[in-house]
BATOR-861041 format. One record per residue (C-alpha): y negated, z, x; residue in three letters. Coordinates in steps of 0.2 Angstrom, whole numbers. Each point is the difference from the previous one (the first is absolute). Layout:
BATOR-861041
{north Y; up Z; east X; residuo ALA}
...
//
This chain:
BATOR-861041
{north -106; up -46; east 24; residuo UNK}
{north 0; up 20; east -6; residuo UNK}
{north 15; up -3; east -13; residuo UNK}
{north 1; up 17; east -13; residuo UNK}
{north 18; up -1; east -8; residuo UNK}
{north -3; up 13; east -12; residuo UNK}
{north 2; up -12; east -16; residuo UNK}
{north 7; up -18; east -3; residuo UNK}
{north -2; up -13; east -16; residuo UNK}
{north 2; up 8; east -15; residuo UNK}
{north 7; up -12; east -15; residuo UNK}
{north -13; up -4; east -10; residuo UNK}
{north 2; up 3; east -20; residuo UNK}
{north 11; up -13; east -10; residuo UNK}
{north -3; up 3; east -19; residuo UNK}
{north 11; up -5; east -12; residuo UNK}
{north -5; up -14; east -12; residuo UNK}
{north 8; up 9; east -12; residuo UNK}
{north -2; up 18; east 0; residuo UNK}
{north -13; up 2; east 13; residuo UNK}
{north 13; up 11; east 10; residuo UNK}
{north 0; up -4; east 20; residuo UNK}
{north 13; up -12; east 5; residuo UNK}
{north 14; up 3; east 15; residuo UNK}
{north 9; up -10; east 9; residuo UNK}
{north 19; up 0; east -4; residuo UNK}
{north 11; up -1; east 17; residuo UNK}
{north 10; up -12; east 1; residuo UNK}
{north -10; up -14; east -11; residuo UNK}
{north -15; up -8; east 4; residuo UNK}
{north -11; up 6; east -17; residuo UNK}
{north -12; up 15; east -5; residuo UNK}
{north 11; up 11; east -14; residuo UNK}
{north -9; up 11; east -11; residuo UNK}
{north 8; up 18; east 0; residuo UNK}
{north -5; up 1; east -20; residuo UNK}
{north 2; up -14; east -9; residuo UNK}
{north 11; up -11; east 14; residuo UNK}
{north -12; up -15; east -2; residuo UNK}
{north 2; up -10; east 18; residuo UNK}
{north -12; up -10; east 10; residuo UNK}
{north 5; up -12; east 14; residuo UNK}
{north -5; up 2; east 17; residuo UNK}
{north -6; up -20; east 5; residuo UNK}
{north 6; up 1; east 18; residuo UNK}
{north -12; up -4; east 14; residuo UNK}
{north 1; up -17; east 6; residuo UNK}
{north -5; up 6; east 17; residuo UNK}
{north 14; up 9; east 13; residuo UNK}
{north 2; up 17; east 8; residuo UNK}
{north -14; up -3; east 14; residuo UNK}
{north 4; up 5; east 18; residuo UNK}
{north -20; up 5; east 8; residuo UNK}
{north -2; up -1; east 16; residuo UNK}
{north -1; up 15; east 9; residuo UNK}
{north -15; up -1; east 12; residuo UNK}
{north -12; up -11; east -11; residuo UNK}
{north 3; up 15; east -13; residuo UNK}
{north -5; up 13; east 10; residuo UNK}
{north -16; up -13; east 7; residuo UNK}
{north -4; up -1; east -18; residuo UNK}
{north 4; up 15; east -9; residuo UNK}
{north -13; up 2; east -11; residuo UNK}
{north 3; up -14; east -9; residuo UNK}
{north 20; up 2; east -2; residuo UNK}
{north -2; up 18; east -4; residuo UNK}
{north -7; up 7; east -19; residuo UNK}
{north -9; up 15; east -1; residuo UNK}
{north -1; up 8; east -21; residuo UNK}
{north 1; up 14; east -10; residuo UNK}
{north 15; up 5; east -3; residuo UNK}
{north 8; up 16; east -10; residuo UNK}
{north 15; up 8; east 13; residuo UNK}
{north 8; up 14; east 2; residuo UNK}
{north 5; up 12; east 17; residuo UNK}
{north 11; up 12; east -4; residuo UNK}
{north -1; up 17; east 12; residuo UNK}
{north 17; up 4; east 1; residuo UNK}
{north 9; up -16; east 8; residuo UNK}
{north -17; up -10; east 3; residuo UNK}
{north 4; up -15; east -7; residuo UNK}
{north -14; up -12; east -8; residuo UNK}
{north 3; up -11; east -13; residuo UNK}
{north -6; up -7; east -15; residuo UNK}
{north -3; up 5; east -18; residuo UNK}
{north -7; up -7; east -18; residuo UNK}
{north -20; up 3; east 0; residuo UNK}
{north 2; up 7; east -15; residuo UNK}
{north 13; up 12; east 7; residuo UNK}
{north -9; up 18; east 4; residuo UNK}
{north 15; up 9; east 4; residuo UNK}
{north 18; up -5; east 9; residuo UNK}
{north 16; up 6; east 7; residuo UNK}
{north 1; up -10; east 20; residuo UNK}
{north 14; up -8; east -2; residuo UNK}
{north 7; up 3; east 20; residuo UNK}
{north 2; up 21; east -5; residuo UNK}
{north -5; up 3; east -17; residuo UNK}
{north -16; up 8; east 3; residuo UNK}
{north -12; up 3; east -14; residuo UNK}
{north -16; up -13; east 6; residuo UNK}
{north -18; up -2; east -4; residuo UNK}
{north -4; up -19; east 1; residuo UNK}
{north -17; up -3; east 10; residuo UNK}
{north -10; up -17; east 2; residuo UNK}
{north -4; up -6; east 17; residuo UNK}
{north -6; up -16; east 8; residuo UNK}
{north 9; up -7; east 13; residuo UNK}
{north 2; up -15; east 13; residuo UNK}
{north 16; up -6; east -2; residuo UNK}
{north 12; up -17; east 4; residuo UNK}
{north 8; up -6; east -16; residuo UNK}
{north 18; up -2; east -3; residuo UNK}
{north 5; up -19; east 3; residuo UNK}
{north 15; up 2; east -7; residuo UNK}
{north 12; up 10; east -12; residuo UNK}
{north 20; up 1; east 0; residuo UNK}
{north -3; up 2; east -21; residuo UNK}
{north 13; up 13; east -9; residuo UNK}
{north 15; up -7; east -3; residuo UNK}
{north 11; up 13; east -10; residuo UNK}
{north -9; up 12; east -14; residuo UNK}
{north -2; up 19; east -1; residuo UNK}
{north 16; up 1; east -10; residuo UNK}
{north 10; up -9; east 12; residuo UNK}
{north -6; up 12; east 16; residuo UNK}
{north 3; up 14; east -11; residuo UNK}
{north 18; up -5; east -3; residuo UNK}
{north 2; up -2; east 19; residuo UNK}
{north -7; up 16; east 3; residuo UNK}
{north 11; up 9; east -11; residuo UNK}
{north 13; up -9; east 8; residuo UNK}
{north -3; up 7; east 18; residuo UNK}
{north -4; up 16; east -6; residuo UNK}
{north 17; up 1; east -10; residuo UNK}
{north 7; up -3; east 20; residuo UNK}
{north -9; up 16; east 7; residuo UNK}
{north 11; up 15; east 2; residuo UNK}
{north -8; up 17; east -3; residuo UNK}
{north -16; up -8; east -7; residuo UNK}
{north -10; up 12; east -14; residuo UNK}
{north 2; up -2; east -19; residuo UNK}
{north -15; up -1; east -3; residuo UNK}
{north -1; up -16; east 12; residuo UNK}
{north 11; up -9; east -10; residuo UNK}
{north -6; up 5; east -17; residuo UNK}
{north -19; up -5; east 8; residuo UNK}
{north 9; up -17; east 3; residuo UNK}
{north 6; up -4; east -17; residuo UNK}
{north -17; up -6; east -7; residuo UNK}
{north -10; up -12; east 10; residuo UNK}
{north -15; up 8; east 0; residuo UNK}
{north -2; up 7; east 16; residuo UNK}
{north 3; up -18; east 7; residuo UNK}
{north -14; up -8; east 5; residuo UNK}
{north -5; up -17; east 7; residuo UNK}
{north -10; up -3; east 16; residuo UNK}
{north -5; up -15; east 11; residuo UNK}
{north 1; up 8; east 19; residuo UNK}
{north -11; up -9; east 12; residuo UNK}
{north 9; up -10; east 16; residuo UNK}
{north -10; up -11; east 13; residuo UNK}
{north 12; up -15; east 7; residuo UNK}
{north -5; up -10; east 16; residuo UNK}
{north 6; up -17; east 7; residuo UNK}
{north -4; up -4; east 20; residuo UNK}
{north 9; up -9; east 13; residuo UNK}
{north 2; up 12; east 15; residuo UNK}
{north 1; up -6; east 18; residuo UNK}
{north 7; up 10; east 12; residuo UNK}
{north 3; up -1; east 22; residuo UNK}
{north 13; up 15; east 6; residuo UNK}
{north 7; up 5; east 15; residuo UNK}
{north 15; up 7; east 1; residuo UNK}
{north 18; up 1; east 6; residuo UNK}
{north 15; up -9; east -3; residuo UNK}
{north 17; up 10; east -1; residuo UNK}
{north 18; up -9; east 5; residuo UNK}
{north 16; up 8; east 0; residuo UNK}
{north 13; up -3; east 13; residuo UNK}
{north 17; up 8; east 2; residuo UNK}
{north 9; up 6; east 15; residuo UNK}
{north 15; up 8; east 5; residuo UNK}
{north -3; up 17; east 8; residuo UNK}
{north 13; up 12; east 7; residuo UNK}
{north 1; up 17; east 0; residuo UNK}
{north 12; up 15; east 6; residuo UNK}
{north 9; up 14; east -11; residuo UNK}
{north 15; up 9; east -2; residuo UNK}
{north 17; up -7; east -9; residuo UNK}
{north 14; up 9; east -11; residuo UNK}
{north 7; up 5; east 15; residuo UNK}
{north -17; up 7; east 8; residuo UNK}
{north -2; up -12; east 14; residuo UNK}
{north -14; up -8; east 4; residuo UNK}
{north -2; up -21; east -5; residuo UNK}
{north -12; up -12; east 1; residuo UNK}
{north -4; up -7; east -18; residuo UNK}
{north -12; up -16; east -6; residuo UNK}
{north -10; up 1; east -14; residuo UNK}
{north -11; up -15; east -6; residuo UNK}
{north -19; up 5; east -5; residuo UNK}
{north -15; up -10; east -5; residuo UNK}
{north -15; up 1; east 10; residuo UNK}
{north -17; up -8; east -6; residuo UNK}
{north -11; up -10; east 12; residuo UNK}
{north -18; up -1; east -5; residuo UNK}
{north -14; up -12; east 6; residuo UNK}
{north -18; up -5; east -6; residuo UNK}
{north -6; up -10; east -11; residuo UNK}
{north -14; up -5; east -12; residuo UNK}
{north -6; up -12; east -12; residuo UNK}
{north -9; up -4; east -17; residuo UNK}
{north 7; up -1; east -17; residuo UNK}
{north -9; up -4; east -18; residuo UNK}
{north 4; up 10; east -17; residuo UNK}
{north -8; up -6; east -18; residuo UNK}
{north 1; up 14; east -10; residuo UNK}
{north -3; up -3; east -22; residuo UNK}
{north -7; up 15; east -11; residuo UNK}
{north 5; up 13; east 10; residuo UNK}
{north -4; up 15; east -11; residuo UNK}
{north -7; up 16; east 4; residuo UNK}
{north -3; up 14; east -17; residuo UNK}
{north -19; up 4; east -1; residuo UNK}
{north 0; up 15; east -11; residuo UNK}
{north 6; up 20; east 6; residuo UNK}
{north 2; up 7; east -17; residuo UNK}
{north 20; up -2; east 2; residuo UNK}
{north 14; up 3; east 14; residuo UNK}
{north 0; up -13; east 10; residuo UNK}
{north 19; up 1; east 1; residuo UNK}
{north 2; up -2; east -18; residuo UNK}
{north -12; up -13; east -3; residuo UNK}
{north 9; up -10; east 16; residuo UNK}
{north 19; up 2; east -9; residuo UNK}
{north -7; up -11; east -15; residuo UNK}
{north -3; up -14; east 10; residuo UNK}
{north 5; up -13; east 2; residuo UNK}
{north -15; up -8; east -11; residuo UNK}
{north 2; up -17; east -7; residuo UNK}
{north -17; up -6; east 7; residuo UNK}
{north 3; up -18; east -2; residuo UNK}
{north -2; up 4; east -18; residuo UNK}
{north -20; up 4; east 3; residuo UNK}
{north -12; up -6; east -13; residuo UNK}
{north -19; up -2; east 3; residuo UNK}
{north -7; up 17; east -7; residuo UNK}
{north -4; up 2; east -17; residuo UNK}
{north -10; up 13; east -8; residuo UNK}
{north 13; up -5; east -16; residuo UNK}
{north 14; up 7; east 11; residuo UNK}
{north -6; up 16; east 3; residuo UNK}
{north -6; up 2; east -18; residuo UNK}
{north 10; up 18; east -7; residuo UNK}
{north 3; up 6; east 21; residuo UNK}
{north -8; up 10; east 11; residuo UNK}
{north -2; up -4; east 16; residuo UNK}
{north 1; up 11; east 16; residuo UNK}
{north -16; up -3; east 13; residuo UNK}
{north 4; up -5; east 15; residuo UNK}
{north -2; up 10; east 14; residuo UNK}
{north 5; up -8; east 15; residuo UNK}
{north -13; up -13; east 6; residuo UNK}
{north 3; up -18; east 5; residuo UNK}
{north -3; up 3; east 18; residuo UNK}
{north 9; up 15; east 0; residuo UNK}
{north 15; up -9; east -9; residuo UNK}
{north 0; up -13; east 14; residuo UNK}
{north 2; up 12; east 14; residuo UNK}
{north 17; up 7; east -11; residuo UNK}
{north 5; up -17; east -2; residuo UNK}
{north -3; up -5; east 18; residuo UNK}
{north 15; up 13; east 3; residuo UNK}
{north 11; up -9; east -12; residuo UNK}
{north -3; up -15; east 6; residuo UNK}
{north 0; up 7; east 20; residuo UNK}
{north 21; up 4; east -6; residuo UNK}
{north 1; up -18; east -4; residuo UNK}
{north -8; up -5; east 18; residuo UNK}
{north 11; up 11; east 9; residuo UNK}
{north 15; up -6; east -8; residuo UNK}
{north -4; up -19; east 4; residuo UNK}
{north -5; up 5; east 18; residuo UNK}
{north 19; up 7; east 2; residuo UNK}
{north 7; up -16; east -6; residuo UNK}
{north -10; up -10; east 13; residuo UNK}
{north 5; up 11; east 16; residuo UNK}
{north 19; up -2; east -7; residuo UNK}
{north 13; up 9; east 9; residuo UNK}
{north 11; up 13; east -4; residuo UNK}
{north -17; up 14; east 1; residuo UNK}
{north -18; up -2; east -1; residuo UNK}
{north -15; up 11; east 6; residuo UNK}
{north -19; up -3; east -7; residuo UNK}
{north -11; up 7; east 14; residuo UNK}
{north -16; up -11; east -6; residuo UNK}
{north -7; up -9; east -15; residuo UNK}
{north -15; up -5; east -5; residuo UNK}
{north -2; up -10; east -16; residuo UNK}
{north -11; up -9; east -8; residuo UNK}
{north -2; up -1; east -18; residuo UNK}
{north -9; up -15; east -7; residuo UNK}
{north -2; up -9; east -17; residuo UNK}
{north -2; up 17; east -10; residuo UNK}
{north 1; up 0; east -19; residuo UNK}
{north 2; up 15; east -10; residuo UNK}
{north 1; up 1; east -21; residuo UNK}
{north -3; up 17; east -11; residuo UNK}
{north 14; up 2; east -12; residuo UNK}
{north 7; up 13; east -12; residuo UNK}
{north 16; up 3; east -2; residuo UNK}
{north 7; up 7; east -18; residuo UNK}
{north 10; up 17; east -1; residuo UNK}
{north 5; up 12; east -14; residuo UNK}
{north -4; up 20; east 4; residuo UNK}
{north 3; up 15; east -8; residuo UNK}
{north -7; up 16; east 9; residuo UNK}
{north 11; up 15; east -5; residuo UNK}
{north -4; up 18; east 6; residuo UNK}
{north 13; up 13; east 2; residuo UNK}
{north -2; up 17; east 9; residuo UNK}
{north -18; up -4; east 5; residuo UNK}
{north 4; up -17; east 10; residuo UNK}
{north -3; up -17; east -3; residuo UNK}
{north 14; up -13; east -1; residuo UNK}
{north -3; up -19; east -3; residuo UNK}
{north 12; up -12; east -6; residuo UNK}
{north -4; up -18; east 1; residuo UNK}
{north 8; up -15; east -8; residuo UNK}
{north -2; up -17; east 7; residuo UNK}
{north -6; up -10; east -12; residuo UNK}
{north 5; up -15; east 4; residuo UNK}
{north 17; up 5; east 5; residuo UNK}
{north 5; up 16; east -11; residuo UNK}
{north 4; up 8; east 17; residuo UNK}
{north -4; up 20; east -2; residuo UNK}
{north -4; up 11; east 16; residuo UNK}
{north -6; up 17; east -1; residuo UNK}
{north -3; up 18; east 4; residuo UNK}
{north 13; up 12; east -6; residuo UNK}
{north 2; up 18; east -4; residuo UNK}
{north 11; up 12; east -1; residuo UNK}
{north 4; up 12; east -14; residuo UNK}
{north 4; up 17; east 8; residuo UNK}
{north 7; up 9; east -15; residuo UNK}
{north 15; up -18; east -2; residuo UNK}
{north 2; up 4; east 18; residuo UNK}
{north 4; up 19; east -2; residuo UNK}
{north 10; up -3; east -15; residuo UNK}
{north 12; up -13; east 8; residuo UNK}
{north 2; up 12; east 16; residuo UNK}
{north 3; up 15; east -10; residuo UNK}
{north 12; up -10; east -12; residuo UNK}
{north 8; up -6; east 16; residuo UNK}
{north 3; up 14; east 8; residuo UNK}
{north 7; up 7; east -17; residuo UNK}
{north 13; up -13; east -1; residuo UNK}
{north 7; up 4; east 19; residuo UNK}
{north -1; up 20; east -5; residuo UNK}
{north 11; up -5; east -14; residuo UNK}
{north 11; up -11; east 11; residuo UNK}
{north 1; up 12; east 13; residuo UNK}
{north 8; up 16; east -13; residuo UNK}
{north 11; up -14; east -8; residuo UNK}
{north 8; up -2; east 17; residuo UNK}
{north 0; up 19; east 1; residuo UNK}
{north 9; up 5; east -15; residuo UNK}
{north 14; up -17; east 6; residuo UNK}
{north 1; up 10; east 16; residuo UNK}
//
């Protein structure tokens, strides 16, 4: 299957029964809100469950789990990132860096979400965290901080994520490390300068063969399919509560855009296949036992493959200072910020300089006293 990530499902258009305005999903609840008039619609909930697809059969029958449409997306030039906008939407700011955006329709072959984490807390709420984590940054510009008092410059985003289920058989070979002590003796010198014999007691390790086979389950092991944000910011937001899933619902992602993924699902295996291989490697040294292990072989196995497509919710304000980019992210489940920083040069200067005012007036105090 050739798989083209550069768009996902868009939400379709909710109107309002009352003012015709497009209803949004409000985090935290499980109804449409209308931004105008606040008129709500409940979302009925699926009577179906999150669905685990098998991983082979998908790929044997692609073309019948994938969805090709026209849909209206963006790329932004600056940072790369693909994502979603209203059709009716000519022009954007990407909301990774900022950038200034033409919005341009393509067609393409995609695997649908199975599932969505839905937002849990609201734009005002990850506003208020933001402001609290910036209020903790030392040196950080004004004009941060007064860019932070409004929450306009937050915006919420679905981020893609692949998870995969498969229980892993593995045979090693290896070693098997004991320690042993035993008393050895050495010469040296005394006080006195005379040469004695001393004992000393020191552990030695004895080492022999071994090999074997050991079986790991693994559960929604979770590897982030989209590259328009650090990786290392995106992982400190974990952990996410995936046991909260909920069958994917164009009503959830009503009043969000959503980040394309760009990671494909066999690509997303092989990165989980390493996160998995930790776990494997970690039961293999429990089987050897001893007091040290060495892995010299494993082959393994991985059979009854599942994997779901989910997005995850996050708040993101994009904020340019000095001709860079920095992100900030609020988990939106959570409330947990993480972000990019800067620094503001002229606070810096001013506190040295004041600094180094302070000890020149110390320093003639102690002058004049002498």
């Amino acid at each position: 299957m050739s798989e083209q990530s550069t768009a996902v499902s868009k939400a379709d258009n909710f109107p309002c029964s009352s003012c015709g305005a497009k209803l949004e999903y409000a985090p935290g609840k499980k109804v449409l809100k209308c931004p105008y008039c606040g008129s709500e619609n409940e979302i009925k909930q699926p009577e179906s469950k999150v669905e685990e697809l098998d991983f082979y059969e998908f790929f044997a029958i692609a073309a019948e789990k994938g969805e090709s449409e026209e849909q209206q997306t963006v790329s932004c030039s600056s940072c790369k990132a693909v994502s979603t906008v209203d059709p009716h939407i000519s022009t954007t700011k990407c909301p990774f860096c900022g950038s200034q955006l033409t919005a341009q329709a393509k067609a393409s072959r995609l695997i649908k979400p199975g599932a969505v984490l839905p937002f849990k807390i609201d734009r005002a709420k990850a506003a208020d965290e933001f402001r609290k984590w910036l209020s903790g940054l030392w040196f950080a510009p004004g004009e941060l901080k007064r860019y932070a008092t409004t929450s306009g410059g937050i915006r919420g985003m679905y981020i893609p994520a692949w998870t995969y289920d498969s229980r892993v058989t593995t045979e090693y070979q290896g070693e098997r490390g004991d320690d042993y002590h035993e008393t050895e003796y050495y010469e040296t010198e005394d006080d006195n300068g005379n040469m004695v014999t001393r004992s000393r007691t020191v552990t030695r390790t004895s080492w022999q063969n071994v090999c074997g086979g050991v079986v790991n389950t693994f559960d929604d092991v979770m590897v982030l399919a989209g590259r328009s944000l650090p990786a290392d910011i995106l992982a400190s937001l974990e952990p996410w509560d995936l046991k909260n899933l909920v069958p994917c619902s164009e009503q959830y992602l009503s009043g969000f855009q959503t980040e394309a993924y760009q990671l494909d699902l066999g690509a997303g295996f092989e990165q989980a296949k390493t996160i998995m291989d930790g776990g494997v490697r970690r039961t293999i040294e429990r089987d050897i036992g001893g007091d040290h292990q060495r892995i010299t072989v494993a082959r393994s196995q991985y059979d009854h493959i599942t994997f779901k497509h989910i997005l995850l919710p996050v708040w993101i304000s994009a904020y340019r200072y000095r001709d860079r980019t920095y992100r900030f992210l609020v988990n939106a489940r959570t409330g947990q910020v993480q972000g990019e920083r800067p620094w503001s040069v002229a606070k810096i200067a001013m506190t040295v300089i004041g600094v180094l005012f302070v000890l020149a007036v110390i320093a003639m105090v102690v002058m004049q006293q002498h």
